[in-house]
MINU-727357 format. One line per 5 residues: number of its first residue (from 1); their letters; for each residue x, y, z of N, C-alpha, C. Coordinates in Angstrom, 1 decimal, decimal comma. Each point is the difference from the previous one (the first is absolute). Example, Ala and Ser with C-alpha at 12.3 -4.5 7.8 and 13.67 -1.06 7.14 Angstrom:
REM residues 2
1	as	13,2/-5,7/7,8/-0,9/1,2/0,0/0,9/1,2/0,0 | -0,4/1,1/-0,7/0,9/1,1/0,0/-0,8/1,1/0,8 $
This chain:
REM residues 188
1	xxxxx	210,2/8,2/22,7/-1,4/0,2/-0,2/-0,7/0,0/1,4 | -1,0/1,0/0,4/-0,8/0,0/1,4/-0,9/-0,6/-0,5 | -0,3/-0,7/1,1/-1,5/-0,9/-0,3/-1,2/0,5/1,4 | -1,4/0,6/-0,7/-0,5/1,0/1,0/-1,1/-1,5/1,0 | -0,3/0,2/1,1/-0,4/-0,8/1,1/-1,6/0,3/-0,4 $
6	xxxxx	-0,5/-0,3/1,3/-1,6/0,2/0,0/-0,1/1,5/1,3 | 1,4/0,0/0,5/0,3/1,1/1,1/0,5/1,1/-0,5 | 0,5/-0,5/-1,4/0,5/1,6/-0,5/-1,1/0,8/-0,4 | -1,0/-0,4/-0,3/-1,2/0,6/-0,5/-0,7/0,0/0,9 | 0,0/0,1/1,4/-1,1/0,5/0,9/1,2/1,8/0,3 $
11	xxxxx	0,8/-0,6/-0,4/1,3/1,5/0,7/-0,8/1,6/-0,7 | -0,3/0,7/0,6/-0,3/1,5/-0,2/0,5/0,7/-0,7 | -0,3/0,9/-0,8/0,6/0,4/-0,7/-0,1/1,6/0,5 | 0,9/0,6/0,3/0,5/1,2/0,5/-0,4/0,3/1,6 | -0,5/0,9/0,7/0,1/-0,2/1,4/-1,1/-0,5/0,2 $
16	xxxxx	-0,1/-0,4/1,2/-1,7/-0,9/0,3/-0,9/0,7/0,4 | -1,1/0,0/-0,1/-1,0/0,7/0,5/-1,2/-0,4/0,8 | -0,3/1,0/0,7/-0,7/-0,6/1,4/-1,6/0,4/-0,4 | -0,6/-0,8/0,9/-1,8/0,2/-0,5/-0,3/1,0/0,1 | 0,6/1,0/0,7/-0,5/1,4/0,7/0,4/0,9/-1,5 $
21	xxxxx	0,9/-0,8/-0,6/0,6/1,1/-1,5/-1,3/-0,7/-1,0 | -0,1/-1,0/-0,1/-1,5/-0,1/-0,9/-0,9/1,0/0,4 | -0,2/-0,4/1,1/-1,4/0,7/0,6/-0,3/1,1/-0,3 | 1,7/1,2/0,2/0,1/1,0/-0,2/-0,8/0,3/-1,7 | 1,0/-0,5/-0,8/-0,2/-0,2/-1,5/-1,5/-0,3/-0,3 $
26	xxxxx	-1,1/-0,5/0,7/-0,9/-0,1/-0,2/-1,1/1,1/0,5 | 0,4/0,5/0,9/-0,9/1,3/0,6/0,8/0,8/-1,0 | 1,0/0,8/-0,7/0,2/0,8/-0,1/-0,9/-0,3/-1,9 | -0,1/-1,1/-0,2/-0,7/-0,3/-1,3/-1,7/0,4/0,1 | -0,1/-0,9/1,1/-1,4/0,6/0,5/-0,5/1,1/0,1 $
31	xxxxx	1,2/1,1/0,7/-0,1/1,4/0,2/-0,2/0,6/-1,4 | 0,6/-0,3/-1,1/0,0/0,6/-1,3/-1,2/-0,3/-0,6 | -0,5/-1,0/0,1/-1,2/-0,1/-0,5/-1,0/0,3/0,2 | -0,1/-0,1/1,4/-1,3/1,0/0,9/0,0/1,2/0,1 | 1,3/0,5/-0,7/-0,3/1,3/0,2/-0,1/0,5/-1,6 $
36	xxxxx	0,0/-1,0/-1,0/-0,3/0,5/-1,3/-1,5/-0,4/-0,1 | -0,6/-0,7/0,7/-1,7/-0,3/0,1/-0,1/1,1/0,7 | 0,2/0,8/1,4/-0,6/1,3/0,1/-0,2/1,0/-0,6 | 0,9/0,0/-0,9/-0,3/0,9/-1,2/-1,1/0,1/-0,9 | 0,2/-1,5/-0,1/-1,6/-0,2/-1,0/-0,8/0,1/0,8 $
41	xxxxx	-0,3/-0,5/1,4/-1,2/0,4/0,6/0,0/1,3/0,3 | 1,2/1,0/0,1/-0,3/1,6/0,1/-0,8/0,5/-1,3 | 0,5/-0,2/-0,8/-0,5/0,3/-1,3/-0,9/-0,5/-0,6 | -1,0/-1,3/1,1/-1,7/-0,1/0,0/-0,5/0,9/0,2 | 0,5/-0,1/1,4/-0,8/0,6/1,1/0,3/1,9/-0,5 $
46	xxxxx	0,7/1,0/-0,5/-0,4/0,8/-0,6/-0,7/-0,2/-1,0 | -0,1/-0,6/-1,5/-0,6/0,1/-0,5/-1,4/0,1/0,1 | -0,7/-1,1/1,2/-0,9/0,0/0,7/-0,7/1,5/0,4 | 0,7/0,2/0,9/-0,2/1,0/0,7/-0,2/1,8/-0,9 | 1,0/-0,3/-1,1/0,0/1,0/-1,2/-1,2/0,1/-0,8 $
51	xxxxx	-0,6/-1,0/0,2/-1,4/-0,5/-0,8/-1,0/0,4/0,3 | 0,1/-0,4/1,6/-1,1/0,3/0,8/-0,2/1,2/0,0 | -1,6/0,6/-0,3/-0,6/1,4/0,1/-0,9/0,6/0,8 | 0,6/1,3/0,7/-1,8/0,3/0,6/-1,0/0,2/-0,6 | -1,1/-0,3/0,7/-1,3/0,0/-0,4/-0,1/1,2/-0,6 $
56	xxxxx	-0,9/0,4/-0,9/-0,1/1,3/-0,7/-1,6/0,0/0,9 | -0,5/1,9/0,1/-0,9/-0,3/0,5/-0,9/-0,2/-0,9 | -1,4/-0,7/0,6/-1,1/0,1/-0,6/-0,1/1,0/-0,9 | -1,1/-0,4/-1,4/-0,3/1,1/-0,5/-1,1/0,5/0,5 | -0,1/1,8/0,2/-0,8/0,8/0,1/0,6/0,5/1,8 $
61	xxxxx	0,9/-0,6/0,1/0,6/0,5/1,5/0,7/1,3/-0,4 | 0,3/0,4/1,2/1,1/1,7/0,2/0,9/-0,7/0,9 | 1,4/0,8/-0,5/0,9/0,0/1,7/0,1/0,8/0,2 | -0,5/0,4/1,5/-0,1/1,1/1,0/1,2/-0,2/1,4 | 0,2/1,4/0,2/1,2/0,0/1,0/-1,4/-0,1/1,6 $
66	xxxxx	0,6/-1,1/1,1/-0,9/-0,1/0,9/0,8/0,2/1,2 | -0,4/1,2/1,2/0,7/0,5/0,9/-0,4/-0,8/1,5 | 1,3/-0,4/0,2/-0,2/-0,8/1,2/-0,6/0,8/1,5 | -1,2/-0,5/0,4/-0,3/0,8/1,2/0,9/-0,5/1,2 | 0,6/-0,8/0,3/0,7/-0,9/1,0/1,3/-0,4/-0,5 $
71	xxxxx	0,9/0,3/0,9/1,2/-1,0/-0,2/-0,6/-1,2/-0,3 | 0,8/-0,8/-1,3/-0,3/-1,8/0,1/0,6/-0,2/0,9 | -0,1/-1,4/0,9/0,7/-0,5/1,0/1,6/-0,4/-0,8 | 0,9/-0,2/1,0/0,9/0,0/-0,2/0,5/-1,5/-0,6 | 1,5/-0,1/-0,7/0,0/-0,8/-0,5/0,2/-1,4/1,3 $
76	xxxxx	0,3/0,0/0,7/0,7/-0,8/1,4/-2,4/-0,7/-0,4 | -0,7/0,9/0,0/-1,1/-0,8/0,2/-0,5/-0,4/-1,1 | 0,8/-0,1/-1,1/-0,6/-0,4/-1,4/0,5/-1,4/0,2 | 0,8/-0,6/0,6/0,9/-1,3/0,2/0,5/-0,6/-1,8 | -1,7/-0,3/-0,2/0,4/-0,9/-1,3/-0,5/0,6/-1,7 $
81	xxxxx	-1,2/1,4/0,6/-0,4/0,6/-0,9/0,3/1,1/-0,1 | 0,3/1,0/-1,1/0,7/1,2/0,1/-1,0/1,1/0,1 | -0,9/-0,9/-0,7/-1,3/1,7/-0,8/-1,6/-0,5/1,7 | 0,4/0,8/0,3/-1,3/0,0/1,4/-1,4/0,6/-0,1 | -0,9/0,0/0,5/-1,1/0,9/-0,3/0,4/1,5/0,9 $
86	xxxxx	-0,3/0,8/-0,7/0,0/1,3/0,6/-0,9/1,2/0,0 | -0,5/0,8/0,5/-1,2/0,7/-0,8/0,8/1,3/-0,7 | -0,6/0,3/-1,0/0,2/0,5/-1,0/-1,5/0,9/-1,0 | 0,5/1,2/-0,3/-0,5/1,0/-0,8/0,1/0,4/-1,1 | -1,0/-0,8/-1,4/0,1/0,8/-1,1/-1,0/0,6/-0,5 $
91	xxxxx	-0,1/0,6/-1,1/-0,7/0,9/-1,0/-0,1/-0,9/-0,9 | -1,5/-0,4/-0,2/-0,4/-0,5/-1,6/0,1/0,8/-1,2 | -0,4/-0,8/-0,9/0,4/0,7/-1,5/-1,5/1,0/-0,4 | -0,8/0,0/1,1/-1,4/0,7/0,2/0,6/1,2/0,9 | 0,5/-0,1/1,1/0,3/1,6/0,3/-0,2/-0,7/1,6 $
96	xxxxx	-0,9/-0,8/0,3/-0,1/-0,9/1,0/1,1/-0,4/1,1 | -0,1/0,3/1,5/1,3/0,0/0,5/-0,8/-1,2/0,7 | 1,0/-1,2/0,1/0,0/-1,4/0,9/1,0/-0,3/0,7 | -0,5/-0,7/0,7/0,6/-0,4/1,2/-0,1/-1,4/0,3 | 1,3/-0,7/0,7/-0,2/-1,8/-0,2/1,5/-0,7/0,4 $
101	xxxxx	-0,9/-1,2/0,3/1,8/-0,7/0,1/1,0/-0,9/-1,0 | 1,2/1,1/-0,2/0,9/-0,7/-1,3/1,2/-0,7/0,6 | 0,3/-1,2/-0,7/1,2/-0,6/-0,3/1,2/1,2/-0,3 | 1,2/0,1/1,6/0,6/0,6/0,1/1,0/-0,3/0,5 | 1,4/0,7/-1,1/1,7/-1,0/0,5/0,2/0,4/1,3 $
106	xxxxx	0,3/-0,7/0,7/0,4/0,0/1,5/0,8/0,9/0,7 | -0,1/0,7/0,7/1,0/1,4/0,4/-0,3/1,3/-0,7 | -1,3/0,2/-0,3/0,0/1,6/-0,7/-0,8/0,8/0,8 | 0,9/1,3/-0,2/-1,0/1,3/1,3/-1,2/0,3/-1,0 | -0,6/0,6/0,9/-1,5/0,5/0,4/0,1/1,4/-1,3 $
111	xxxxx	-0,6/-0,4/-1,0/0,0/1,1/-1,1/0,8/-0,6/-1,3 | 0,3/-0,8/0,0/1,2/-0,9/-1,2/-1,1/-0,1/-1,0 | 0,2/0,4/-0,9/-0,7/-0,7/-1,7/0,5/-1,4/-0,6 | -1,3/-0,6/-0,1/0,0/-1,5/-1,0/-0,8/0,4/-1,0 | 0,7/-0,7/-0,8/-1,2/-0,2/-1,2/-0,9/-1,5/0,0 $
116	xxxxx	-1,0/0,7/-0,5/-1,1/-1,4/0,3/-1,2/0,5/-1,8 | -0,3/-1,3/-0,3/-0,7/0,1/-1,1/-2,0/-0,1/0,8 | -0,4/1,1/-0,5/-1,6/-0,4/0,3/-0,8/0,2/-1,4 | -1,3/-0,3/-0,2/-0,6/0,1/-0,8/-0,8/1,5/-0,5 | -0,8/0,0/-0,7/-1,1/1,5/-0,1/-0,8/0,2/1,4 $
121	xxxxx	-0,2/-0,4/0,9/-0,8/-0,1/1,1/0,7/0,1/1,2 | 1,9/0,2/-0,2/0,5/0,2/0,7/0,9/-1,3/1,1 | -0,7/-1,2/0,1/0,2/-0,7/0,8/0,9/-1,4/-0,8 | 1,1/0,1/0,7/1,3/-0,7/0,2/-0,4/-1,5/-0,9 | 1,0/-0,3/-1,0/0,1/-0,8/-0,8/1,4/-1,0/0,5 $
126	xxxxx	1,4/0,8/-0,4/0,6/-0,8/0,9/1,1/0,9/0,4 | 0,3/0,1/1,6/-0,1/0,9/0,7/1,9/0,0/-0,2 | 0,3/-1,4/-0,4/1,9/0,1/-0,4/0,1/0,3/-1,8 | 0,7/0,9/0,3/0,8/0,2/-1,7/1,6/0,1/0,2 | 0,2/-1,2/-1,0/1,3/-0,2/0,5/0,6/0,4/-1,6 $
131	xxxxx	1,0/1,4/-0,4/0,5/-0,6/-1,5/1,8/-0,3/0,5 | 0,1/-0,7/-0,8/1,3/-0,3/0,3/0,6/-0,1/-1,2 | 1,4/0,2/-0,4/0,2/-0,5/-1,5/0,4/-1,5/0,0 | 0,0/-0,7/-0,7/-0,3/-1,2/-0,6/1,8/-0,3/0,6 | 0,7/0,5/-1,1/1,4/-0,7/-0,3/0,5/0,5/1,5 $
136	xxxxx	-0,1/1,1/0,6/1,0/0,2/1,3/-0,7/-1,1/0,9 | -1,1/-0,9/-0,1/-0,7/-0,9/1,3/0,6/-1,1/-0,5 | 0,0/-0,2/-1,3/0,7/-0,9/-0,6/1,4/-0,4/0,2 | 0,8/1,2/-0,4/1,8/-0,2/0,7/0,0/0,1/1,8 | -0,9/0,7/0,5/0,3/-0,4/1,2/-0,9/-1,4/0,9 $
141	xxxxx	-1,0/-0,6/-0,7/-0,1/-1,2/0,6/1,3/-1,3/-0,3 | 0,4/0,5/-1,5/0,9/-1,0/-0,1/1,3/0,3/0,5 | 0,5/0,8/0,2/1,3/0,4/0,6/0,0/-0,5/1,7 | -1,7/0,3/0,6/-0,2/-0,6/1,1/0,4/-1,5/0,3 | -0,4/-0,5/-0,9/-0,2/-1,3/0,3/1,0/-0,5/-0,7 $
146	xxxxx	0,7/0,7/-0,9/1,7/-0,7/-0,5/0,4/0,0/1,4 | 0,0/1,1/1,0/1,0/0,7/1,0/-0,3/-1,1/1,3 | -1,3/-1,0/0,1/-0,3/-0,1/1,2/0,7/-1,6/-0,3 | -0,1/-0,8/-1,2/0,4/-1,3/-0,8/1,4/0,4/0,3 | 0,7/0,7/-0,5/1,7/-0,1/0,1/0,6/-0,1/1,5 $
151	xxxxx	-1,7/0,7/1,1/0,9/0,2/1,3/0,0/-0,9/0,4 | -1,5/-1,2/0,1/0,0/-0,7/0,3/1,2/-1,8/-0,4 | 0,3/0,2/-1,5/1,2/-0,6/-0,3/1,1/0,5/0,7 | 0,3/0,8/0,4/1,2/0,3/0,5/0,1/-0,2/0,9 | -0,9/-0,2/1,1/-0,4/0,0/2,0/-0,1/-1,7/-0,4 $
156	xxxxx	-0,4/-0,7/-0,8/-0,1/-1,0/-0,3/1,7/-0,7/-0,1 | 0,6/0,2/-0,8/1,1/0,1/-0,5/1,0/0,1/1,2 | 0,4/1,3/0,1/0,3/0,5/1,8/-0,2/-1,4/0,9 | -1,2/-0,4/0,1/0,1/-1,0/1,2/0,8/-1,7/-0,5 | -0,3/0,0/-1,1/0,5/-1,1/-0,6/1,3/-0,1/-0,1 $
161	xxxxx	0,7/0,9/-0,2/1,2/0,8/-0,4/0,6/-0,7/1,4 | -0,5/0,7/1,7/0,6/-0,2/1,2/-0,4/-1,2/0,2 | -0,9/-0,6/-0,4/0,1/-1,5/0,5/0,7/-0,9/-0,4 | 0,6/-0,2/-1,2/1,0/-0,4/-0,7/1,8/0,4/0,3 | 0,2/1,3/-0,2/0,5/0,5/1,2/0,8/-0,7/1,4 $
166	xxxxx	-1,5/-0,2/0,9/0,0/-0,7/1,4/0,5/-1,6/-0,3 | -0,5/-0,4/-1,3/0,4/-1,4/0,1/1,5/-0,2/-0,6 | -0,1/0,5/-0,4/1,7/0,2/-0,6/1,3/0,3/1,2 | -0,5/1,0/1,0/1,0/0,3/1,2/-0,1/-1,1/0,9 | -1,4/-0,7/-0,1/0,1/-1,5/0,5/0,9/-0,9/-0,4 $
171	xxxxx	0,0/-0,1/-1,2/0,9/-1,2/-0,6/1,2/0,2/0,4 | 0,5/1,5/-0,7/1,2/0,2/-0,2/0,7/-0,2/2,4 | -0,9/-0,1/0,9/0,7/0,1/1,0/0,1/-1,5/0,1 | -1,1/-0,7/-0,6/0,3/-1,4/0,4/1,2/-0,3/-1,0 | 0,4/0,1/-0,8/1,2/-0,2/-0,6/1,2/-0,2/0,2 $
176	xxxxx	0,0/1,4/0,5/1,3/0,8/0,8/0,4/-0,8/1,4 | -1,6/-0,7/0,9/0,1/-0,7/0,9/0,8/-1,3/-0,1 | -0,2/-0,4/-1,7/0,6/-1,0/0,1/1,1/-0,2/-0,8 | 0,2/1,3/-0,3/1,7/-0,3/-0,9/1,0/0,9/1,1 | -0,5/0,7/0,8/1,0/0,9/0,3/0,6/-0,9/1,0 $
181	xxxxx	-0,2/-0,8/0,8/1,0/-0,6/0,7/1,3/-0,6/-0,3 | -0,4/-0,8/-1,3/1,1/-0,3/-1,1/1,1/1,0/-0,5 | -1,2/1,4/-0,6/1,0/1,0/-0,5/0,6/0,6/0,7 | 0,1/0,3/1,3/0,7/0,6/1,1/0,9/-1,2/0,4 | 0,1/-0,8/0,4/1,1/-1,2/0,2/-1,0/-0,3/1,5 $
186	xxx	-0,8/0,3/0,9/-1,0/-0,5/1,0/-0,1/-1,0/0,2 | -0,5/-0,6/-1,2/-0,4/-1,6/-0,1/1,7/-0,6/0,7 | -0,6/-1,5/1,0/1,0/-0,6/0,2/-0,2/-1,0/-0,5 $
């Protein structure tokens, strides 16, 4: 009959494992789950964005095509805003030709058509019309922001990955430092 100690029960059961193997086991858990919460936040953040509508214009407005008299300045001078002032030429819903400065995307030649909403009197209500469809702003904000969550898990990951890695080629030399003199026959 074996009779078990208080040392047989600290003994391991199958090979041992080093903290850098937890660690591992823990980021890569981490990893799965952060990257199943980006999903839900992709699929806010379109929803959101699917939702969101342009302004419809005012009622009693027209949209008129308005001809740029000037190149808008370039995009290098928009820095943070896209749409610039530019002067620009349209025709009221009177017959009326005006002239004025419109909110203009950045980088367009001298003659480009925008559409801009003005009233019966001709004069500019709001000078951006943006239509966009709903669901393609929708799949692509969220596909965006699925895309920028996974990269950043992964550059995340990646570095975690090498630091763990580095500590591991540490151990394993101090090891080797101290068994190999034995295993080679060295040691006197």
């Amino acid at each position: 009959m074996e009779i078990r100690t208080p040392r047989d029960a600290d003994e391991p059961i199958g090979p041992p494992v080093r903290t850098t193997d937890l660690a591992r086991r823990a980021l890569h858990s981490a990893a799965l789950v952060l990257g199943v919460l980006a999903v839900g936040m992709a699929v806010l953040v379109g929803t959101a964005a699917a939702g969101h509508q342009a302004p419809a214009p005012a009622p009693g407005t027209v949209i008129v095509q308005a001809e740029l008299l000037e190149p808008s300045p370039l995009p290098e001078v928009a820095m943070v805003n896209a749409d610039l002032p530019t002067r620009a030429r349209w025709t009221a819903p009177s017959g009326v030709t005006r002239t004025g400065l419109l909110r203009a995307e950045a980088g367009l030649a001298r003659g480009a058509q925008i559409p801009i909403s003005v009233d019966a009197a001709g004069l500019v209500v709001d000078a951006r019309i943006h239509i966009a469809d709903p669901q393609l702003t929708g799949l692509t904000a969220g596909l965006s922001t699925l895309l920028a969550c996974w990269t950043v898990l992964a550059l995340i990951g990646a570095v975690c990955r090498a630091r763990l890695e580095a500590v591991d080629a540490q151990q394993w030399a101090a090891e080797w430092a101290r068994v190999e003199p034995d295993w080679s026959g060295r040691a006197g």
